[in-house]
C-alpha positions as CSV (number, residue, x, y, z in Angstrom):
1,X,-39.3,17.4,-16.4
2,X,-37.2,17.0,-13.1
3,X,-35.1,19.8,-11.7
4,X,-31.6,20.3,-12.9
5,X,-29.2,21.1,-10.1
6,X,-26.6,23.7,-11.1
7,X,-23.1,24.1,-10.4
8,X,-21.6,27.4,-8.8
9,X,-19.5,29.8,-11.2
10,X,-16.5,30.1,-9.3
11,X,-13.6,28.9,-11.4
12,X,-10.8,31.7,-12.3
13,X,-8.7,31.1,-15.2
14,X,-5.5,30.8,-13.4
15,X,-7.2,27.9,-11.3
16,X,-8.2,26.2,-14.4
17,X,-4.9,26.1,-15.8
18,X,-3.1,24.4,-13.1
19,X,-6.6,21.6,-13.0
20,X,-5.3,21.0,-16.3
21,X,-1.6,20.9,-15.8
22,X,-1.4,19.3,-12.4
23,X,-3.6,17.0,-13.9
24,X,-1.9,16.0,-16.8
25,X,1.7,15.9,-14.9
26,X,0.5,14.5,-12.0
27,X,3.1,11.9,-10.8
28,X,4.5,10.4,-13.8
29,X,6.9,12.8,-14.6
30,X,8.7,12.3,-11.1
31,X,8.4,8.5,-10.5
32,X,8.4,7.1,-14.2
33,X,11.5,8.6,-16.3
34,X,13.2,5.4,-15.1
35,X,10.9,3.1,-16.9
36,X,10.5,5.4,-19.9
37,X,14.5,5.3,-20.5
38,X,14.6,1.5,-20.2
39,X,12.1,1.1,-23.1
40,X,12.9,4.3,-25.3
41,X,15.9,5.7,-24.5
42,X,16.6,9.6,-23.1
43,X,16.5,11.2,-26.2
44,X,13.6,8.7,-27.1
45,X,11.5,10.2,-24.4
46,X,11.8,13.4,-24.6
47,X,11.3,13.5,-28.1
48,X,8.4,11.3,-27.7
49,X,6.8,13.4,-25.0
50,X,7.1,16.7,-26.9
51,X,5.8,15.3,-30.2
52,X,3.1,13.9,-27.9
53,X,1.9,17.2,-26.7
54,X,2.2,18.8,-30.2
55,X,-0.4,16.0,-31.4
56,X,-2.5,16.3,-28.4
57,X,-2.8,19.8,-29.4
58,X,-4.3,19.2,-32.5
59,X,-6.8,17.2,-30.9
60,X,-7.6,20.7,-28.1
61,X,-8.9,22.6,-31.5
62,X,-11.7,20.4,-31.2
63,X,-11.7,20.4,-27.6
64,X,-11.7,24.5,-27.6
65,X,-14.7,24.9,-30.0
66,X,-17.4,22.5,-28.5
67,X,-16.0,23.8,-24.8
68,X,-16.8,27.4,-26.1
69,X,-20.4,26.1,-27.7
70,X,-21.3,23.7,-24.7
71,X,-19.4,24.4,-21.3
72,X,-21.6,22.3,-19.2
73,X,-20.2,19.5,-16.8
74,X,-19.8,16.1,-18.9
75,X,-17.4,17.0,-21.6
76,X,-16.7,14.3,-24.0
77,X,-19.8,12.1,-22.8
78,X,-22.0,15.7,-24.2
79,X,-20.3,16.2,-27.0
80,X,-20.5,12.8,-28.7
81,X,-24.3,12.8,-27.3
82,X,-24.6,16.0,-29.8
83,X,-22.4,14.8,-32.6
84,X,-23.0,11.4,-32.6
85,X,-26.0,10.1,-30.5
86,X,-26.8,8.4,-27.1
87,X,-25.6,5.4,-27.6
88,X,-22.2,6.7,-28.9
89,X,-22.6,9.2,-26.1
90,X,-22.9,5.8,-23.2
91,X,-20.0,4.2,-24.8
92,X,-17.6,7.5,-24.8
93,X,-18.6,8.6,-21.1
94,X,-18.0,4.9,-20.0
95,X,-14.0,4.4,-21.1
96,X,-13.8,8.6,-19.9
97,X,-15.1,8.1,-17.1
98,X,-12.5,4.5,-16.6
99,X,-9.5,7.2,-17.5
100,X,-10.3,9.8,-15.1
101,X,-11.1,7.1,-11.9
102,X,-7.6,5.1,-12.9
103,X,-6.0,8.2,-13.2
104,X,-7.1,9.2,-9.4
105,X,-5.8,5.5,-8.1
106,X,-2.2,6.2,-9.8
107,X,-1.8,9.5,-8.1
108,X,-2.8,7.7,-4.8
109,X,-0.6,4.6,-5.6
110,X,2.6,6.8,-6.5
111,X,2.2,8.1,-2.7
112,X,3.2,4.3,-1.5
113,X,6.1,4.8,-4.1
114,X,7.3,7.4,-2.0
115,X,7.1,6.4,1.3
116,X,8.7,3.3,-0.1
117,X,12.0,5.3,-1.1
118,X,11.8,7.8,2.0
119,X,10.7,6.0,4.8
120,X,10.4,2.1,3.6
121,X,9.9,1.2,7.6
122,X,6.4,2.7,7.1
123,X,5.0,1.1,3.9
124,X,6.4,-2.3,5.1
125,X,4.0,-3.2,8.3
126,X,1.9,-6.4,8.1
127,X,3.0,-8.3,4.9
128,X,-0.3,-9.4,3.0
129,X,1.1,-11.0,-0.1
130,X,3.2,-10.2,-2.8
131,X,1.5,-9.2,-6.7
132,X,4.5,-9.2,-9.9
133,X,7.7,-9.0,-7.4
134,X,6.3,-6.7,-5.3
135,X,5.4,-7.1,-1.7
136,X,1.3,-5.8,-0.5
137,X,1.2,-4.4,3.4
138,X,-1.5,-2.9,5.3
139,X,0.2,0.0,5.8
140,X,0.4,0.7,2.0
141,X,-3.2,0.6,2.0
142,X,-3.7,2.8,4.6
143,X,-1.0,5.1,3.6
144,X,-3.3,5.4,0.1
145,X,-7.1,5.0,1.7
146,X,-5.7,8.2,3.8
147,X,-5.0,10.1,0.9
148,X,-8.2,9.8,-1.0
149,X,-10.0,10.8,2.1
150,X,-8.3,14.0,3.0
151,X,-8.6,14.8,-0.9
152,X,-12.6,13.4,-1.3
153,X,-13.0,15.9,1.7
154,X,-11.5,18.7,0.3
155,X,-13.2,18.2,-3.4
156,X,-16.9,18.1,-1.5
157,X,-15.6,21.3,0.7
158,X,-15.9,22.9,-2.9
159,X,-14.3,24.0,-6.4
160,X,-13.0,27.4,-5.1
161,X,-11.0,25.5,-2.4
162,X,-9.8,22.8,-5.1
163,X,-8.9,25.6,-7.2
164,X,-6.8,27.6,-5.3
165,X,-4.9,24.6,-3.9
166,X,-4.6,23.2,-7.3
167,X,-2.9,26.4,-8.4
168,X,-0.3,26.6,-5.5
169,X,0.3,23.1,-6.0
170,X,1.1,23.3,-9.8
171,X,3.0,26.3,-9.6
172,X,5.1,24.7,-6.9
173,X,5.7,21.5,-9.2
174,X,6.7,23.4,-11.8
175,X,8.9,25.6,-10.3
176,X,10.5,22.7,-8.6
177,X,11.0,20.7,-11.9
178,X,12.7,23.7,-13.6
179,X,14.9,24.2,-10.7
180,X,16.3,20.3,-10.6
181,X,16.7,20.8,-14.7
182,X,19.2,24.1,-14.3
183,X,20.8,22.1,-11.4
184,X,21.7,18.8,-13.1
185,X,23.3,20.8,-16.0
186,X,25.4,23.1,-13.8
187,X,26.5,20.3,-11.2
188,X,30.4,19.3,-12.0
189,X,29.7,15.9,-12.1
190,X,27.0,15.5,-14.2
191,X,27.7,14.9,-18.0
192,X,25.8,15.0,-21.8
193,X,27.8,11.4,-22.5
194,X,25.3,10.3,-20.2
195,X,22.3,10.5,-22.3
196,X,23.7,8.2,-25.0
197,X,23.0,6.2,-26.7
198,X,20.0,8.1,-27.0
199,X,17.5,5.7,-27.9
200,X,17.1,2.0,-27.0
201,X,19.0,0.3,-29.6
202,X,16.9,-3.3,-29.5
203,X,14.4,-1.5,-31.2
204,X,16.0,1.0,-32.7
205,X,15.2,5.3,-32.8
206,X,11.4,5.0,-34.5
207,X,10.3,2.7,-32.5
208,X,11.9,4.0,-29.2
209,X,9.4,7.5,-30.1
210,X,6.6,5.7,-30.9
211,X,6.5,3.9,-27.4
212,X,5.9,7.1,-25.8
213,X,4.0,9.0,-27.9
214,X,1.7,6.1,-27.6
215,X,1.3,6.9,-24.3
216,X,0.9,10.6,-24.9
217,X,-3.0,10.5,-23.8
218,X,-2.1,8.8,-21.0
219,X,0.6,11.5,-20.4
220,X,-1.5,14.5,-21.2
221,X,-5.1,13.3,-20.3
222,X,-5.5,15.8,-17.7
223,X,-5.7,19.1,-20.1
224,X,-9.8,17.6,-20.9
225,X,-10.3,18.1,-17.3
226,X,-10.8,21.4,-18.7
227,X,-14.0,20.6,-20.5
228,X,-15.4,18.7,-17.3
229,X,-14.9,22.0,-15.0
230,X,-16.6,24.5,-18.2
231,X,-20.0,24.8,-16.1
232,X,-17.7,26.4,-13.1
233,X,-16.0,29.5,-15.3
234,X,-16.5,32.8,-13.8
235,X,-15.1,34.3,-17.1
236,X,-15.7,33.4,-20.9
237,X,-15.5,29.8,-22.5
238,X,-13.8,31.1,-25.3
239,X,-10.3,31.2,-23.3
240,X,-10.6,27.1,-22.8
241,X,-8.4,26.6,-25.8
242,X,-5.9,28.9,-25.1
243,X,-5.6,27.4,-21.4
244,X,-5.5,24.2,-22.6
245,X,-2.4,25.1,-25.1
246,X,-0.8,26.6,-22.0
247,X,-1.3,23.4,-19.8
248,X,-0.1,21.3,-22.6
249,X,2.9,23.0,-23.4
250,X,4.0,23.3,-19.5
251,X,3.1,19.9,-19.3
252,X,5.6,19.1,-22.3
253,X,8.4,21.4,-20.3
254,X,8.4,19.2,-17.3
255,X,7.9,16.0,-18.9
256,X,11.5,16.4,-20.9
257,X,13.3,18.3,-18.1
258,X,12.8,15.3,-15.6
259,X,13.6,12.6,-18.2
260,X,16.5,14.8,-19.3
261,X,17.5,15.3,-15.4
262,X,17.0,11.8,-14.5
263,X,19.8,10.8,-17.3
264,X,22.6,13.5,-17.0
265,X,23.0,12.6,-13.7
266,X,23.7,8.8,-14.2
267,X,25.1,6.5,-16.9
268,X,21.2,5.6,-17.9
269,X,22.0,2.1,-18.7
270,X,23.6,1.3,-15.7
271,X,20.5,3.0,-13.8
272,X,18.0,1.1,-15.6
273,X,19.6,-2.0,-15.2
274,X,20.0,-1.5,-11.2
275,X,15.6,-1.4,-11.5
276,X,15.6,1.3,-8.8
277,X,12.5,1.8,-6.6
278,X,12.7,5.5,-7.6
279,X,15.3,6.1,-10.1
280,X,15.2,9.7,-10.0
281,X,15.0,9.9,-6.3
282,X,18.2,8.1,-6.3
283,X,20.1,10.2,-8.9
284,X,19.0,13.4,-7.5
285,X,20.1,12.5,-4.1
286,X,23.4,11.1,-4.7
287,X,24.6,14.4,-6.4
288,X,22.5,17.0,-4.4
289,X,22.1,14.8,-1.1
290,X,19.1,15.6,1.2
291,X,18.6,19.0,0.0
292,X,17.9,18.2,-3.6
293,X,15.7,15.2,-2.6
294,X,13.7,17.5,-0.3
295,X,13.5,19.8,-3.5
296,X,12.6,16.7,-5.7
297,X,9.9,15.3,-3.0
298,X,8.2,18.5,-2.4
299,X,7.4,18.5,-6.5
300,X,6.9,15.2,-6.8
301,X,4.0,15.5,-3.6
302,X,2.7,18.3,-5.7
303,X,2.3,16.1,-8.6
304,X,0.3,13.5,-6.8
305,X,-2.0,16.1,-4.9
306,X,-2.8,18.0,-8.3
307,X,-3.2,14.3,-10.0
308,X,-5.4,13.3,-7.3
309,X,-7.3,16.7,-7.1
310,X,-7.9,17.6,-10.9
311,X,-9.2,13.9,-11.6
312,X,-11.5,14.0,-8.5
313,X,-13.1,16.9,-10.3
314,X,-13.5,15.8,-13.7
315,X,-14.9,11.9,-12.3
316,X,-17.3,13.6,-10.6
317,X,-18.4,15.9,-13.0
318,X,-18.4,13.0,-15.1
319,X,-20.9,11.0,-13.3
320,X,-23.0,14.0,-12.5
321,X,-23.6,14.6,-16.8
322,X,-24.4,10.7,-16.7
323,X,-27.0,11.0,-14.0
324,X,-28.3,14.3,-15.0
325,X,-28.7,11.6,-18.3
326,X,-30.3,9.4,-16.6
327,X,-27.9,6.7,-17.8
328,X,-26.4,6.7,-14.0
329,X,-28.6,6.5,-10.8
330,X,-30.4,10.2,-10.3
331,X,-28.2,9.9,-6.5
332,X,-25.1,11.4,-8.7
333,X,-26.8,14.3,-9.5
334,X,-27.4,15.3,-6.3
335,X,-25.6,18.2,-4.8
336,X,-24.3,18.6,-1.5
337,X,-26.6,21.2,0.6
338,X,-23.4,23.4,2.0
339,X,-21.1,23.8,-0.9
340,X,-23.1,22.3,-3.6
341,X,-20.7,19.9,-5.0
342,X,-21.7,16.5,-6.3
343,X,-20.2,14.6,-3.8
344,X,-21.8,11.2,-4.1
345,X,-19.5,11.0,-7.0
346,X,-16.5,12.2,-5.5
347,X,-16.8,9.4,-3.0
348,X,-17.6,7.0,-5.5
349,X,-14.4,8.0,-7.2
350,X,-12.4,7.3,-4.3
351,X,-14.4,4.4,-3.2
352,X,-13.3,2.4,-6.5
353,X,-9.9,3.5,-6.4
354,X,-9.1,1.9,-3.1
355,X,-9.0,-1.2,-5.1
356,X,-5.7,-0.3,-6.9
357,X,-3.2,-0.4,-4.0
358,X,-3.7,-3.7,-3.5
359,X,-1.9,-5.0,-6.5
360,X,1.3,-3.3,-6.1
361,X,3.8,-1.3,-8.2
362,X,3.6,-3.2,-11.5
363,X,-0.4,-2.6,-11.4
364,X,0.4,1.1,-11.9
365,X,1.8,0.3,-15.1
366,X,-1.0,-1.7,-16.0
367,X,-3.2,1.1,-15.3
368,X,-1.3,3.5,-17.2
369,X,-2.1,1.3,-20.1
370,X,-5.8,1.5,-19.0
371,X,-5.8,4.6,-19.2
372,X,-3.8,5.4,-22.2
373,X,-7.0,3.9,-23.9
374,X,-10.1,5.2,-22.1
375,X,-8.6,8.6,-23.1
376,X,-7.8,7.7,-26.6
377,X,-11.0,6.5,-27.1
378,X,-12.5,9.9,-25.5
379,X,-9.8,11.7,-28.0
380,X,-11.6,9.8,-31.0
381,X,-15.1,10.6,-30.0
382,X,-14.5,14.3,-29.3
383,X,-13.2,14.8,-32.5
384,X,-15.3,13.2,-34.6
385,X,-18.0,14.9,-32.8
386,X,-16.8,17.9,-33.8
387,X,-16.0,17.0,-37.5
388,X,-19.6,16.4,-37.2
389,X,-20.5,20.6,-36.7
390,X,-18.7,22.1,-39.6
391,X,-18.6,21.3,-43.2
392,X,-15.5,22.1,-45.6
393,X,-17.8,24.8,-47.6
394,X,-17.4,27.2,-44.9
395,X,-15.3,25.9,-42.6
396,X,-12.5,24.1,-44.1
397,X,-9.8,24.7,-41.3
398,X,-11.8,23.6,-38.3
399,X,-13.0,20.7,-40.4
400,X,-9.6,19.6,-41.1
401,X,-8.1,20.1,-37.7
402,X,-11.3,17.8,-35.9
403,X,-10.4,15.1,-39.1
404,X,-6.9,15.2,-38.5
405,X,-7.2,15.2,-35.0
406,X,-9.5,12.0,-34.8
407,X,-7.1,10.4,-36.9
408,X,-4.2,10.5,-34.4
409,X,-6.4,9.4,-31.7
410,X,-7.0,6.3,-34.1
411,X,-3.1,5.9,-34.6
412,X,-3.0,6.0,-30.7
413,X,-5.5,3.8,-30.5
414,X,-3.7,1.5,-32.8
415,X,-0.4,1.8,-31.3
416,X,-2.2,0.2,-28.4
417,X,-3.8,-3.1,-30.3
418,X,-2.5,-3.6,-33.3
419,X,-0.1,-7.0,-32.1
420,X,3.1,-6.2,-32.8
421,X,3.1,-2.7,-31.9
422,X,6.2,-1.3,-29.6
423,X,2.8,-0.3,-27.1
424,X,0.8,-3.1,-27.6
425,X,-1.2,-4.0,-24.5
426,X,0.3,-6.1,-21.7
427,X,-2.5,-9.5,-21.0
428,X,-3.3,-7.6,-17.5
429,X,-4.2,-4.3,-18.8
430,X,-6.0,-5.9,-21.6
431,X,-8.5,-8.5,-19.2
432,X,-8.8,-5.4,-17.0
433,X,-10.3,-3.5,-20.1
434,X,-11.9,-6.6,-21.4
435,X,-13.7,-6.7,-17.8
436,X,-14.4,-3.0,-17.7
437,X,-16.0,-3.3,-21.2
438,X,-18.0,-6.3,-19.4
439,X,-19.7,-3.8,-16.3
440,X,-20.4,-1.2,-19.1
441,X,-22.5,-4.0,-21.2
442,X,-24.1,-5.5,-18.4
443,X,-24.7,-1.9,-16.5
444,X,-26.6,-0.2,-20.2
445,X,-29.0,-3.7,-20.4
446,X,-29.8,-2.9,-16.7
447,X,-30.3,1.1,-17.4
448,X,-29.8,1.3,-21.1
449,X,-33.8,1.4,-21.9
450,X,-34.8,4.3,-19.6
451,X,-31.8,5.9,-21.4
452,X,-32.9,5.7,-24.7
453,X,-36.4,6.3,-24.2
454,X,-36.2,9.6,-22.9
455,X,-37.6,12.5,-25.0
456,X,-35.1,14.9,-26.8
457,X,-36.1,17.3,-25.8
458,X,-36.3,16.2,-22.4
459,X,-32.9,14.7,-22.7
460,X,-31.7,18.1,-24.3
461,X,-32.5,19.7,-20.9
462,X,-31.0,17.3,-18.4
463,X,-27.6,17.3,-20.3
464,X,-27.6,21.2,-21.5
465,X,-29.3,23.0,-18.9
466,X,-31.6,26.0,-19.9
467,X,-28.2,28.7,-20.0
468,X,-27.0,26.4,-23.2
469,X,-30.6,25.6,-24.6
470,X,-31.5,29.1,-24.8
471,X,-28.3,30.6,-26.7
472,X,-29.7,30.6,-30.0
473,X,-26.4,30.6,-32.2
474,X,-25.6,27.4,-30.2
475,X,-29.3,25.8,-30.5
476,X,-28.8,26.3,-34.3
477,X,-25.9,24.1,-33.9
478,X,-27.3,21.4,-32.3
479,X,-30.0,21.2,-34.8
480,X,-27.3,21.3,-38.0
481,X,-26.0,17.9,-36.0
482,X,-29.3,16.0,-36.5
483,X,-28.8,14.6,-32.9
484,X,-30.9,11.3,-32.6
């Protein structure tokens, strides 16, 4: 059998909650409230958003346990290879692996979104063409090709540098989010009116909710980024689910403070209507002028860096479990010889995102929608992977939580295709998925026999690593899977 290249234990526990809140905030909640209200309604979203997290959370008890069994690099792509087989295994780590790169090229988009409202001289420098209403420049492309190269470089530097950054960026967001919240309720000239009605009333209070919580994976994918970074813990895998509650539930905060901010400070009708380039941006600084939109910006910049940052990690680690499979060219599981990062993924990462800035604003949504999926899809998978390791004789509970929990990720799933559905698919994010579906086909008959031909054993090794294959209590529980 070939070598297995290892991954440093350097991760603390405070670094690994901000990967997964940064991640999962990232910069939706600063840039998007705007375009929640207009479909949902305040009260809509923030409803939506917190019954999101409380159903993502469900889905984490199955996260926590195969984290604690199997915290190597991979996550859902080595679960579902356990529970459920290779070929379920291919299938799950291709749409994850979709989520976590799209997620990376929204982060890097958002930046042009903010230029655009700052300093719209910049981001408007050699007119290309124009993509859904909005207008392509160079400098946009630059501005975003700058920003995955200063964060590509810093992810190959190494995890202890990622983590540290991630935490000061997170807790800056946070802080900052919390801090516009208190001062939109305290300012004179703010108001509660403003938040009615609360939901949109063409389609009425349910359906309002169910928009958003249909994009609650999109919303909260980065708290799995957790499960990617596993083999980098310094300390026990046993605290993953706990950290994962935490990021979820400050992810949740944030989420409902900004929406809530955004519409106290505006009639939110009237805002929507105007179809502001940054409708927060705009409410924030008309009541708190350029000291509340410095506040605002600094967060919102943290949002995109820790977007950028925690999703850098978890592609990479993603495609390094994928070669280590053999599934994926053997150059992904190469490390770096100085800080021992796999860095041919983290430039692969940032090489395919580059694509995204040049179709615009409106392709961010699309991606969101992309993304929404790839993660719901991951969400299914994990879960049902875990149902898979108990049975209801002696573990009822856990049993229950991994059945319940892969039934959400089906309604989510749903939400998204079922025609008809307030979040059914828009036709660009659909022939976008249709024509990622297309690579992954055409890439497994290329690679898909070596893949499948490989020993177990062998095959045990490359994903595992010898730490994992030598636990006995988790061996036993590989073998009560029947993995084929």
């Amino acid at each position: 059998m070939d070598n297995r290249n290892v991954l440093s234990k350097t991760l603390k526990p405070h670094w690994v909650v901000a990967i997964a809140f940064g991640s999962a905030i990232g910069w939706g909640a600063f840039v998007l409230p705007t375009d929640w209200i207009r479909e949902a309604g305040p009260i809509g979203v923030i409803l939506g958003v917190l019954i999101g997290a409380l159903l993502i959370m469900v889905i984490a008890v199955s996260y926590g346990f195969l984290v604690d069994k199997f915290p190597v690099s991979g996550g859902e792509f080595v679960f579902t290879y356990l529970g459920l087989g290779r070929i379920n295994a291919y299938i799950c780590g291709w749409f994850v692996t979709l989520s976590y790169i799209t997620s990376v090229a929204l982060n890097a988009s958002a930046i042009i979104v903010l230029f655009k409202f700052l300093y719209p001289n910049l981001v408007e420098i050699g007119y290309l063409y124009t993509v859904a209403n909005w207008d392509i420049y160079i400098s946009q492309i630059i501005l975003a090709g700058i920003s995955l190269i200063v964060f590509s470089f810093v992810n190959i530097k190494g995890i202890t540098i990622t983590g540290r950054m991630q935490f000061i960026f997170s807790l800056a967001l946070f802080l900052g989010a919390l801090f516009i919240g208190i001062a939109m309720t305290l300012h004179s000239d703010t108001s509660f009116s403003n938040l009615q009605p609360a939901f949109n009333s063409d389609i009425g209070g349910w359906s309002s909710i169910l928009v958003i919580i249909a994009t609650a994976p999109f919303l909260y994918s980065g708290f799995n980024n957790i499960a990617q970074a596993s083999e980098e813990f310094n300390f026990s895998s046993k605290m993953a689910f706990k950290l994962m509650i935490f990021g979820l539930a400050s992810g949740g905060i944030v989420y409902a403070v900004m929406v809530y901010a955004t519409a106290m400070g505006a009639p939110w009708q009237q805002l929507v209507s105007e179809r502001p380039v940054w409708g927060t941006g705009d409410v924030v600084s008309n009541l708190f002028g350029g000291f509340g939109l410095v506040i605002l910006t600094i967060a919102l910049c943290m949002g995109i860096f820790t977007g950028i940052n925690g999703f850098m990690v978890s592609s990479s680690r993603m495609l390094l479990a994928m070669g280590r499979a053999k599934i994926l060219p053997a150059a992904f599981t190469k490390l770096h010889p100085k800080f021992n990062t796999p860095y041919i993924g983290v430039i692969t990462a940032a090489i395919l995102c580059f694509i995204s800035p040049w179709f615009g604003r409106q392709a961010l949504l699309w991606i969101v929608d992309m993304t929404a999926t790839g993660v719901a899809i991951a969400y299914v998978y994990t879960c049902a992977s875990a149902y898979t390791f108990f049975n209801w004789s002696d573990n009822p509970i856990r049993k229950l939580f991994s059945l319940t929990g892969a039934t959400i990720s089906l309604i989510f799933l749903g939400l998204l295709f079922i025609p008809g559905s307030p979040a059914f698919l828009a036709l660009p994010s659909l022939i976008a998925l249709f024509a990622w579906i297309f690579l992954g086909v055409l890439f497994y008959l290329f690679n898909g026999r070596r893949y499948r031909n490989i020993p177990k054993k062998e095959l045990d090794y490359y994903i595992l690593g010898k730490e994992v294959l030598q636990d006995e209590r988790k061996t036993d529980s590989i073998r009560k899977t029947g993995t084929k």
